[in-house]
Every structure is written in C-alpha cells, then in structure tokens.
Residue frames as qw, qx, qy, qz and C-alpha x, y, z in Angstrom:
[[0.108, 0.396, -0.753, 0.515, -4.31, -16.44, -6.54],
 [0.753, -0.264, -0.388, -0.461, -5.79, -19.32, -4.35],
 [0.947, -0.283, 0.086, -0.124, -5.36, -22.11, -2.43],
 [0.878, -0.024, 0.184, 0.442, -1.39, -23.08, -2.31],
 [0.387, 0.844, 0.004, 0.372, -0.10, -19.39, -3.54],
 [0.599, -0.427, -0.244, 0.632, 3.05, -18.69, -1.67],
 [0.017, -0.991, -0.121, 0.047, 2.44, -14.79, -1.00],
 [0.546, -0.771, 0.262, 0.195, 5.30, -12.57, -0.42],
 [0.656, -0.353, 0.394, 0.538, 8.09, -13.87, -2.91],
 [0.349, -0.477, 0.409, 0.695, 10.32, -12.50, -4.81],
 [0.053, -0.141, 0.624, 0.767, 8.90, -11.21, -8.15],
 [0.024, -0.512, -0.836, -0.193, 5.39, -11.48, -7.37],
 [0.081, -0.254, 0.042, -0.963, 2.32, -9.36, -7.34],
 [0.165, -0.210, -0.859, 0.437, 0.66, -10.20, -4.79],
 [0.322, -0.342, -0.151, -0.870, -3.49, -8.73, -4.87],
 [0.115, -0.142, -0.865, 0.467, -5.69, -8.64, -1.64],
 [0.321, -0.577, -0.408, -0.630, -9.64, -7.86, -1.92],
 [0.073, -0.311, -0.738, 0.594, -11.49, -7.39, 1.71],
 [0.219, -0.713, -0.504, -0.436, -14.99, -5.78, 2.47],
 [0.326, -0.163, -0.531, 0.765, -15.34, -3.21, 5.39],
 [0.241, 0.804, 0.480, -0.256, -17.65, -0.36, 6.20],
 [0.454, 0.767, 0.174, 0.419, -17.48, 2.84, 4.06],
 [0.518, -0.654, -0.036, 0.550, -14.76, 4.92, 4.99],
 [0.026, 0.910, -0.084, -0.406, -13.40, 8.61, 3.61],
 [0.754, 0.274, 0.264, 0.536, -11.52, 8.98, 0.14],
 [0.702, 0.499, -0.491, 0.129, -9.08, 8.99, -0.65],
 [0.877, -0.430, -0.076, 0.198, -7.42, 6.97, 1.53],
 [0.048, -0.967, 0.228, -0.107, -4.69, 8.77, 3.10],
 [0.383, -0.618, 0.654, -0.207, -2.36, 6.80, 5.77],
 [0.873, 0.184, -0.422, -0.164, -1.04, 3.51, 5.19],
 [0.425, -0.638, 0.631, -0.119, 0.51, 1.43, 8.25],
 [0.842, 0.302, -0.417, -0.163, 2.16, -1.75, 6.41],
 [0.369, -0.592, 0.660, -0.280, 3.81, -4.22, 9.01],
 [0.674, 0.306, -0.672, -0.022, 5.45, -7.54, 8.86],
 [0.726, -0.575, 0.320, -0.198, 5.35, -9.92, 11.96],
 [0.333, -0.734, 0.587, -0.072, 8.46, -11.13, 11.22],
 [0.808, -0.214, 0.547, -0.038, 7.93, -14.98, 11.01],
 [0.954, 0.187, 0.196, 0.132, 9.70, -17.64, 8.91],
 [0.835, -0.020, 0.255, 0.487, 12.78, -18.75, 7.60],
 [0.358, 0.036, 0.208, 0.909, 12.92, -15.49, 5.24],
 [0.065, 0.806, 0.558, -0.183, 10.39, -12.94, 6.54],
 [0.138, -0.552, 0.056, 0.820, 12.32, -10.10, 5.14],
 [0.406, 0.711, 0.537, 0.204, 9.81, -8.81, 1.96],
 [0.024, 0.090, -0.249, -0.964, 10.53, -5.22, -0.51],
 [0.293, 0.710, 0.640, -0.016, 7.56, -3.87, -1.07],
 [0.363, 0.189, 0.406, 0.817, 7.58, -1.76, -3.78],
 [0.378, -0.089, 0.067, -0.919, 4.17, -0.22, -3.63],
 [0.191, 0.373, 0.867, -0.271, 0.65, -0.88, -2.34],
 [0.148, -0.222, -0.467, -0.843, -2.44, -0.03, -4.53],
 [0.188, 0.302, 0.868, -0.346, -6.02, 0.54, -2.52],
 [0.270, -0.179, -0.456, -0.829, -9.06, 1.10, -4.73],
 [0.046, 0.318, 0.893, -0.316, -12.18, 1.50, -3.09],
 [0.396, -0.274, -0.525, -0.702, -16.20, 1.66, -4.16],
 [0.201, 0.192, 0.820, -0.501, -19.03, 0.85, -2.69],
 [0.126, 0.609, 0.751, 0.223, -22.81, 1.43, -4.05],
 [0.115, 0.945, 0.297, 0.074, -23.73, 4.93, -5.65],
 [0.487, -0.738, 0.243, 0.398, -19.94, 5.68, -5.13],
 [0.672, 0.614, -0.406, 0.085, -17.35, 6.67, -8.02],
 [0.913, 0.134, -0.187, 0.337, -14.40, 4.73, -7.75],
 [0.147, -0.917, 0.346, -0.133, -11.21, 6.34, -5.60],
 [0.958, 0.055, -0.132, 0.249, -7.88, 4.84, -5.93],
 [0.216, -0.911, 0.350, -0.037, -4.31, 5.66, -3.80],
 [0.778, 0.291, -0.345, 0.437, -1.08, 4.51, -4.92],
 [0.621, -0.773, 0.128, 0.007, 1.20, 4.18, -1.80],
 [0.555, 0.724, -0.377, 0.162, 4.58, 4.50, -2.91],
 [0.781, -0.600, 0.072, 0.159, 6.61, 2.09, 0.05],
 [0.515, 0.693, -0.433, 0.257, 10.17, 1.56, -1.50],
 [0.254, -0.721, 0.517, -0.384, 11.05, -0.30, 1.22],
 [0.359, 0.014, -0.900, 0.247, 12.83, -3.72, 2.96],
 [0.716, -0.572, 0.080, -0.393, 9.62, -4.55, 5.56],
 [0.866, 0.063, -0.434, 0.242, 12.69, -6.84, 7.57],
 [0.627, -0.757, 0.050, 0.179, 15.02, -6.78, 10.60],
 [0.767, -0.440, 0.304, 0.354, 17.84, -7.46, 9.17],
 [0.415, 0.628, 0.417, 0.510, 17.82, -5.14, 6.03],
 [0.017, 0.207, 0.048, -0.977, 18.16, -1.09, 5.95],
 [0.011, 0.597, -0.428, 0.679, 16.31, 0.25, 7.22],
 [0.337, 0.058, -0.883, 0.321, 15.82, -2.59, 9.63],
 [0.426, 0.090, 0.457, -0.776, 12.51, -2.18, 10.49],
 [0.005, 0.417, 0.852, 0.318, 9.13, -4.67, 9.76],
 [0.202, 0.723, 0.649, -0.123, 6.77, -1.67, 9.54],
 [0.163, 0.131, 0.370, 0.905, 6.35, 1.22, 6.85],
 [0.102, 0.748, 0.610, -0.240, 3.95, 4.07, 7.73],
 [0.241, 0.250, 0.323, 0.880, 3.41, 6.42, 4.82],
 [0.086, -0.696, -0.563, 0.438, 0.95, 9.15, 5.69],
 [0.277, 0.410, 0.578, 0.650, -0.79, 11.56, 3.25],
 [0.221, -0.644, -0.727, 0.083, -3.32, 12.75, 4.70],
 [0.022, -0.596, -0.110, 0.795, -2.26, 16.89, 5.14],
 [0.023, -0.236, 0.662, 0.711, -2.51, 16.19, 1.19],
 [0.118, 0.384, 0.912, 0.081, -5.46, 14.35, 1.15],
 [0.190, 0.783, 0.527, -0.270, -7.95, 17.50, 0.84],
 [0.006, 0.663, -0.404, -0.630, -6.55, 18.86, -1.94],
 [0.277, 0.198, 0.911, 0.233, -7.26, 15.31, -4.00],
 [0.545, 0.103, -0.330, -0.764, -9.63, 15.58, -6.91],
 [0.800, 0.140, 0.454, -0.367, -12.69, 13.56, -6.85],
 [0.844, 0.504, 0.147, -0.109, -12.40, 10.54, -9.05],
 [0.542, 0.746, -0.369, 0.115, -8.58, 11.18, -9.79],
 [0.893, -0.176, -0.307, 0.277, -5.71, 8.77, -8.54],
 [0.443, -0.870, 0.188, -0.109, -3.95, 9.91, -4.95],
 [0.776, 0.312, -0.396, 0.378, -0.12, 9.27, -4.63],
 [0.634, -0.694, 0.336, -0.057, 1.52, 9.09, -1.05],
 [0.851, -0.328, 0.220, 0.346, 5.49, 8.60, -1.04],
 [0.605, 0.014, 0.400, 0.689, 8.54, 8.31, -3.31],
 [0.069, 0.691, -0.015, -0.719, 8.92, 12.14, -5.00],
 [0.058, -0.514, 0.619, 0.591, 10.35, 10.93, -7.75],
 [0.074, 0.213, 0.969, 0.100, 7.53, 8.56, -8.57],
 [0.099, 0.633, 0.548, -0.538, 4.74, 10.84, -7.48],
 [0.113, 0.668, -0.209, -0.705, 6.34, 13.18, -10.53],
 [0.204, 0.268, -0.723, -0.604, 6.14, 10.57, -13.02],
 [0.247, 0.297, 0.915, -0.116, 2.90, 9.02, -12.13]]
C-alpha cells in the first residue's frame, strides 16, 4: 500500500505501521473513530490487529474483534467503537495472542 491507495473500501485490508514509545502488553483498550468525512464515510470494520516489539522484546499481538458499522447512518449509528480488555489483560500469557470482543470469535480463535 502506497501512494494513490484508496484506504477504507469495501473488501480491503487495509495495514498501518507507526513507531511510538514502549508501552505495556498486551495492549488492552482500543478507541477506533471515524471523523465522518466524504461522500461515503460509513466503513465495517471487521477487526483490528496490533502487534507490537521493540528491542530485547518478544513479540505481543491483540486481535480486537470490532464487528461493527464505524457510520452515522448505519446501526448502530455511531463513528466510534471502544472495545476495552483490559480487566482481562493480566491474565494474558506472555508471548501468546490477546483477543478483546466478539464471544463467538474469541472461542474460535
């Protein structure tokens, strides 16, 4: 994905990289928000994957299970999804993928 990729549509998977400082794993909480704009800003997200490392770190990945319209004009008519692990989160094995959402997904991951 580059230059000219039209995020966001229908039938894509869409990956995002970033750098930041080091912060606590498994990631727990996930606030996911749409601002709304253009012509068709209403987006499903299905799920969000974050994997994060860093140096002398093992690898820690959370599957965020959204199942949701991020839109106004969709059920459930909202542009933000906030999934929130985190009473779960200290119970996580080291080193073993974290699931946050959908039940029925969580059981067959």
């Amino acid at each position: 994905m580059g230059q000219g990729y039209d995020y966001l549509e229908r039938g894509n998977l869409d990956a995002f990289t970033g750098r930041g400082p080091c912060i606590d794993t498994p990631v727990c909480r996930l606030n996911l928000t749409s601002d709304g704009s253009g012509s068709h800003h209403g987006w499903y997200c299905d799920y969000v994957e974050v994997t994060t490392t860093g140096p002398h770190k093992s690898c820690s990945q959370t599957f965020f299970y959204v199942d949701q319209w991020l839109a106004d004009d969709v059920s459930p008519y909202n542009l933000t999804a906030v999934l929130d692990g985190c009473h779960r989160a200290q119970y996580a094995r080291r080193g073993s993928r974290f699931s946050v959402g959908n039940n029925a997904k969580l059981s067959s991951a």
